[in-house]
C-alpha positions as CSV (number, residue, x, y, z in Angstrom):
1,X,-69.0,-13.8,80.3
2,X,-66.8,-14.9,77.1
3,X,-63.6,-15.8,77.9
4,X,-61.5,-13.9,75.7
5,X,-57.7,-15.7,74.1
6,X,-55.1,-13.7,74.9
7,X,-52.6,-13.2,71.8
8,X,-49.4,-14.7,72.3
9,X,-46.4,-12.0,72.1
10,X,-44.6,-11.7,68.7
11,X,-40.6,-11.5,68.9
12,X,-40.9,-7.5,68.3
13,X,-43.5,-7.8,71.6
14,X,-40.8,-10.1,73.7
15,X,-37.9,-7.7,72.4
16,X,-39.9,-4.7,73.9
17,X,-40.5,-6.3,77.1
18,X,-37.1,-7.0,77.8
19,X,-36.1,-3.5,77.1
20,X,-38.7,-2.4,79.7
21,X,-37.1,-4.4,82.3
22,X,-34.0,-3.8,81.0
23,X,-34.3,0.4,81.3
24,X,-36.2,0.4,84.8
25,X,-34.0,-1.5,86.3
26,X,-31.1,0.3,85.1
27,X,-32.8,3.4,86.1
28,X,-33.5,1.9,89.6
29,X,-37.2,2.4,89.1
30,X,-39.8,0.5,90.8
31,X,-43.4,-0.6,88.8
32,X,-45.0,2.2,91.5
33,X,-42.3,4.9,90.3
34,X,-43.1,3.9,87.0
35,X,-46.3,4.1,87.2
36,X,-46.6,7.4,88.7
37,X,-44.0,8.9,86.0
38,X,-46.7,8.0,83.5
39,X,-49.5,9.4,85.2
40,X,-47.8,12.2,85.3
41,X,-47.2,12.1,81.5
42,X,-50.8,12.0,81.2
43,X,-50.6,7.9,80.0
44,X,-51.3,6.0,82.7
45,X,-50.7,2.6,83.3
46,X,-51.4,0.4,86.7
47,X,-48.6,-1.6,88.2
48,X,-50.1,-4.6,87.4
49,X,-50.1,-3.4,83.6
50,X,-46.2,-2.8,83.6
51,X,-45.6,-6.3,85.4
52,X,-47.7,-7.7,82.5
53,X,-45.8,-5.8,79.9
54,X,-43.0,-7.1,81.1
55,X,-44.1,-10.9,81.1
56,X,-45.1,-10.6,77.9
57,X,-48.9,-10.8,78.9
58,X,-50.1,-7.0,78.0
59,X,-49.8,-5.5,74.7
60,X,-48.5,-2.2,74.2
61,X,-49.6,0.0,71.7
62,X,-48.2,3.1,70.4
63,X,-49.4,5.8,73.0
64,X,-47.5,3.4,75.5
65,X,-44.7,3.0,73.6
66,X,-44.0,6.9,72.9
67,X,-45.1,7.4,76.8
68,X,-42.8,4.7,78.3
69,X,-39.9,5.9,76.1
70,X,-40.8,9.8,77.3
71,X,-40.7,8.6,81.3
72,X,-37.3,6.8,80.8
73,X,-35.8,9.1,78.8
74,X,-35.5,7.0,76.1
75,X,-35.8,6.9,71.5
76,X,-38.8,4.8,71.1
77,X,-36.0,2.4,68.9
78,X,-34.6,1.6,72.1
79,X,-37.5,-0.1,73.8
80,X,-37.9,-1.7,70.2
81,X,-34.5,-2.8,69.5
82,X,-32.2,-5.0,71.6
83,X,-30.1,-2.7,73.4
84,X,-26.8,-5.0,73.4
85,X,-27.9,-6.2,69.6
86,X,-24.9,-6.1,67.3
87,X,-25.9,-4.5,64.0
88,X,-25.5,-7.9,62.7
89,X,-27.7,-9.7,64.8
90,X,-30.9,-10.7,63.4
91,X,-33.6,-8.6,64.3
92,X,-37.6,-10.0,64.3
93,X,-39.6,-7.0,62.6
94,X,-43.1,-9.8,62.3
95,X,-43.1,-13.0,63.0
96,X,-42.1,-14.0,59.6
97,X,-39.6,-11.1,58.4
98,X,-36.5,-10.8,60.2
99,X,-33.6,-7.9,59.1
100,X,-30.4,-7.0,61.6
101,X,-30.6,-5.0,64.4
102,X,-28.8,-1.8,62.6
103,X,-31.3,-2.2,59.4
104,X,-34.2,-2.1,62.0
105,X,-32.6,0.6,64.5
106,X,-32.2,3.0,61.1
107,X,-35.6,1.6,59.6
108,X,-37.4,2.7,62.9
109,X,-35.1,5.9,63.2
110,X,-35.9,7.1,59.9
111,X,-33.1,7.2,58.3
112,X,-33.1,4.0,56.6
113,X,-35.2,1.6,54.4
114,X,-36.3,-1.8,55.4
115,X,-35.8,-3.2,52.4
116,X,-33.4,-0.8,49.6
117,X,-35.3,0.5,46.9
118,X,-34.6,-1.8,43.7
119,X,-35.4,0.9,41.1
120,X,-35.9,4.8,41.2
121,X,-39.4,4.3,40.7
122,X,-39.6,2.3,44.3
123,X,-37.4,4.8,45.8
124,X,-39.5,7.7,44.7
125,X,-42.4,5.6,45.9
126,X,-41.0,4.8,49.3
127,X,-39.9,8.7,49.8
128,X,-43.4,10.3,48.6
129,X,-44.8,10.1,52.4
130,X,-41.7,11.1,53.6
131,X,-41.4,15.0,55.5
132,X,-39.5,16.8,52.7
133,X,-36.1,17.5,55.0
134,X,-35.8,13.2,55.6
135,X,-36.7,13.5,52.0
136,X,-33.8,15.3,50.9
137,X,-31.5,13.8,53.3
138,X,-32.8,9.9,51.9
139,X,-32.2,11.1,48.4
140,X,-28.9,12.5,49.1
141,X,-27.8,9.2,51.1
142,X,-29.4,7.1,48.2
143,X,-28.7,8.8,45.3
144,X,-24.7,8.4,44.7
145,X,-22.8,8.2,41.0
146,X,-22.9,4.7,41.0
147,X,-26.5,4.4,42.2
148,X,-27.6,6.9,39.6
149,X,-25.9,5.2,36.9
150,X,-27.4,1.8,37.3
151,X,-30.8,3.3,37.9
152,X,-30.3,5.1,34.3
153,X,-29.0,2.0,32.7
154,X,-32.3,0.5,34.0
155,X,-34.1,3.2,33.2
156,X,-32.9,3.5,29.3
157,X,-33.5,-0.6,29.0
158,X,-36.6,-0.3,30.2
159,X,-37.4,2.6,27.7
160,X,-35.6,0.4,24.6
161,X,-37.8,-2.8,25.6
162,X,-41.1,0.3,25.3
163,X,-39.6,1.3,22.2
164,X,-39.6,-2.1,21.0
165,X,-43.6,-2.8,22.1
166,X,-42.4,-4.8,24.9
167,X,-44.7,-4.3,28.1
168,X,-42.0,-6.1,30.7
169,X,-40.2,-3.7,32.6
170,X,-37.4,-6.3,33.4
171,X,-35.6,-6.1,36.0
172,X,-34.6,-9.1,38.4
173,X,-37.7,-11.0,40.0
């Protein structure tokens, strides 16, 4: 038989393991407890799969993220997110992008961007898959008087440089 290379855990991974730990033990929950919650929740996962979890050596995918976070009574951002994580504090989203831990815990939530729209046209783009209630509410957070204004400034130099026969829509690179 092949031997198969485990992948090694990504910060986001090692973040989620703690917060595993972190929430059973705070709940008083053993891996069998655990275990049987799941099962119950129709997601099963072995003992030894939850001691792996939380050493980092078992991935978790989405069905055992929303499961885990359903059987401790927990958001989903809170096995994702440091728990004691200042806002401030850096926050690994991949291995090579990195925001706070309050950009990520309202990125996740849905109630933020990762990274703010630059134009109207990228925050109409970022919106477009949105539900049309978080919708609304995104537009009404993003779109204040001094927003709106700048976004029109760009939005009438853009239409000069057209005007013009220039094809560059500006902007800052």
């Amino acid at each position: 038989m092949a031997e198969t290379k485990q992948t090694p855990p990504t910060p986001a991974g090692e973040v989620l393991a703690a917060n595993l730990k972190r929430l059973r033990e705070e709940q008083r929950l053993t891996y069998v407890e655990l275990s049987k919650r799941l099962a119950e929740a129709g997601r099963p996962i072995p003992v030894l799969g939850l001691r792996r979890i939380e050493r980092g050596e078992r991935r978790v995918d989405v069905d055992d993220l929303l499961a885990l976070a359903l059987v401790l009574s927990a958001h989903p951002v809170d096995l994702l997110v440091p728990g004691a994580a200042a806002d401030d504090d850096p926050y690994p989203v991949t291995p090579t992008v990195t925001t706070t831990a309050g950009t990520a815990r309202g990125w996740i939530g849905g109630t933020a961007f990762l990274v703010d729209p630059k134009s109207p046209l990228e925050f109409a783009t970022a919106i477009r898959t949105m539900p049309q209630a978080r919708a609304q509410a995104m537009t009404r957070l993003w779109m204040t008087p001094e927003r709106r204004h700048d976004w029109n400034r760009q939005a009438l130099e853009y239409d000069h440089r057209r005007a013009e026969g220039s094809n560059d829509p500006g902007g800052e690179d």
